[in-house]
C-alpha positions as CSV (number, residue, x, y, z in Angstrom):
1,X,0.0,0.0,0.0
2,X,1.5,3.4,-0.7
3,X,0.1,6.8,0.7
4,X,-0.7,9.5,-1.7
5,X,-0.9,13.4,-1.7
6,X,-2.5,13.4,-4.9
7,X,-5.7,15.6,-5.7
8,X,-7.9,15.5,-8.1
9,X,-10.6,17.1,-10.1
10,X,-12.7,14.1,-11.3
11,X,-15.9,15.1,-13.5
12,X,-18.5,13.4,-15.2
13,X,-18.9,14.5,-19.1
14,X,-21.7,14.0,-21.0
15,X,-21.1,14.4,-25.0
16,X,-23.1,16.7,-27.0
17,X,-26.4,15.7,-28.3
18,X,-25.2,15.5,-32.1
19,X,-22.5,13.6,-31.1
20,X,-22.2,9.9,-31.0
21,X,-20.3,8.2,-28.5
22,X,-17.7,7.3,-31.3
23,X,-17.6,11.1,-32.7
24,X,-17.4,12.5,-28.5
25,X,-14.0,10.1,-27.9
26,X,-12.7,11.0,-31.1
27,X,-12.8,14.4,-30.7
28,X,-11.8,13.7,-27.2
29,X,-8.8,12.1,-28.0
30,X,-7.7,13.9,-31.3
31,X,-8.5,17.0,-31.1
32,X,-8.6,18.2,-27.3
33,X,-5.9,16.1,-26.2
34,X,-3.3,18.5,-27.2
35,X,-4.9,21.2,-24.8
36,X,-4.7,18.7,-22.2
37,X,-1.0,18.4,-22.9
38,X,-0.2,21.7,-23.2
39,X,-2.0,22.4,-19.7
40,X,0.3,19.7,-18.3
41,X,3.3,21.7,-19.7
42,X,2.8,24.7,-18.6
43,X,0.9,24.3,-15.4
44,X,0.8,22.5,-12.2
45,X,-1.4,19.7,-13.7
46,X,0.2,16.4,-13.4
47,X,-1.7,14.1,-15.5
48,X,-5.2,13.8,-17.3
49,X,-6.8,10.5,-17.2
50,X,-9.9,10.0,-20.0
51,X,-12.3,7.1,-19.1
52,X,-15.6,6.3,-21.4
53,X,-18.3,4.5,-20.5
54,X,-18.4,1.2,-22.5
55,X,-21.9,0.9,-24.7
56,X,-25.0,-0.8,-23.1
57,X,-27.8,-1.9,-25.5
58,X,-30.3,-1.3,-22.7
59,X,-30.0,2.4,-21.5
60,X,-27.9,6.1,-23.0
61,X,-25.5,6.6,-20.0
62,X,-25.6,9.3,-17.8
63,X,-22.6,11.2,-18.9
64,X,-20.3,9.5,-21.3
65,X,-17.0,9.7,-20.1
66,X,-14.6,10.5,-16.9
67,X,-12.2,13.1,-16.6
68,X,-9.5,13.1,-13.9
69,X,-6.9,16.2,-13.5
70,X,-4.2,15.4,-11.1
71,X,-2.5,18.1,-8.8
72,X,-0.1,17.7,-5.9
73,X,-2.3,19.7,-4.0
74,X,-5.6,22.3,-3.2
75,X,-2.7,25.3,-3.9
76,X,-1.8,24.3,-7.3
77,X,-5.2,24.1,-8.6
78,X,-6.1,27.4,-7.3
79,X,-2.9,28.5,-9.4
80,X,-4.1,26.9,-12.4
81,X,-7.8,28.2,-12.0
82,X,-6.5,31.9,-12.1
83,X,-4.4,31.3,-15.2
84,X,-5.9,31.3,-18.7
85,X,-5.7,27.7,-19.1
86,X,-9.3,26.6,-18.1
87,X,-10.7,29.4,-20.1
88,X,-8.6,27.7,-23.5
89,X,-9.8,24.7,-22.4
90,X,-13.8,25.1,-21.5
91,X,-13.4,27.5,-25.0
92,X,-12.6,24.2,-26.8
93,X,-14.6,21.7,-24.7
94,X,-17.9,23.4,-25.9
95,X,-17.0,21.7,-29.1
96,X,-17.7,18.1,-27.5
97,X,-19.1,18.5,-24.2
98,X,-22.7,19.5,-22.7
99,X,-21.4,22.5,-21.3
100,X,-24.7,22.6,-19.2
101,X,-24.6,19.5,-17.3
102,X,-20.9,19.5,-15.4
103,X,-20.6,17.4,-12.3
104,X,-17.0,18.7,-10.6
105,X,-16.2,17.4,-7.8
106,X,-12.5,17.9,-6.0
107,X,-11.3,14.6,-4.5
108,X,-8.6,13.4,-2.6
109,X,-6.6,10.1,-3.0
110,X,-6.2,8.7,0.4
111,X,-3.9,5.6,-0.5
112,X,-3.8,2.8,-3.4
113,X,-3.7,-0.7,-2.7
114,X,-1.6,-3.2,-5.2
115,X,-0.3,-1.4,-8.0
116,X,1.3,-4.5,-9.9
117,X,3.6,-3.7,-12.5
118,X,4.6,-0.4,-11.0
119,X,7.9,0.3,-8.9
120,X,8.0,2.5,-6.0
């Protein structure tokens, strides 16, 4: 078990009604992916992780994919939120994203148990 500092910024997206799913992680992926980098270059953002809900014949999801923003701490997204950086970002997000149905939520990761394949 290792103990972590990390924080987060996890939110649930939900794609644009013209979009299909494949169109959303496409653009996702493709196109908004090098603002994700760039924000990890220049910024205190650590590392984006992109999650999509797999298909179910049965029922549309309630958001279509996961986005996680890792930070070392509260500080250094506060530093980041008064940059320009979220502003380029959100700016390109309403391309992809229901801008109008966010669900943000600021999360701490307490510990991890069994990372296999990683080293300390």
């Amino acid at each position: 078990m290792r103990k972590s500092t990390t924080v987060k910024i996890v939110r649930l997206v939900k794609r644009r009604a013209d979009l299909t799913l494949a169109e959303f992680k496409d653009y996702w992926l493709t196109r908004h992916a090098p603002h994700e980098r760039r924000a990890i270059e220049t910024t205190s953002l650590q590392k984006v992780v992109a999650s999509f809900v797999l298909p179910d014949d049965h029922k549309d999801p309630e958001f279509d994919g996961v986005a996680e923003l890792y930070f070392s701490s509260l500080e250094e997204i506060r530093t980041m939120f008064a940059g320009p950086v979220p502003a380029m970002m959100r700016e390109d997000e309403e391309n992809f994203v229901q801008m109008d149905a966010p669900a943000v939520r600021l999360v701490a990761e307490e510990y991890v148990i069994g990372e296999k394949g990683r080293t300390a």
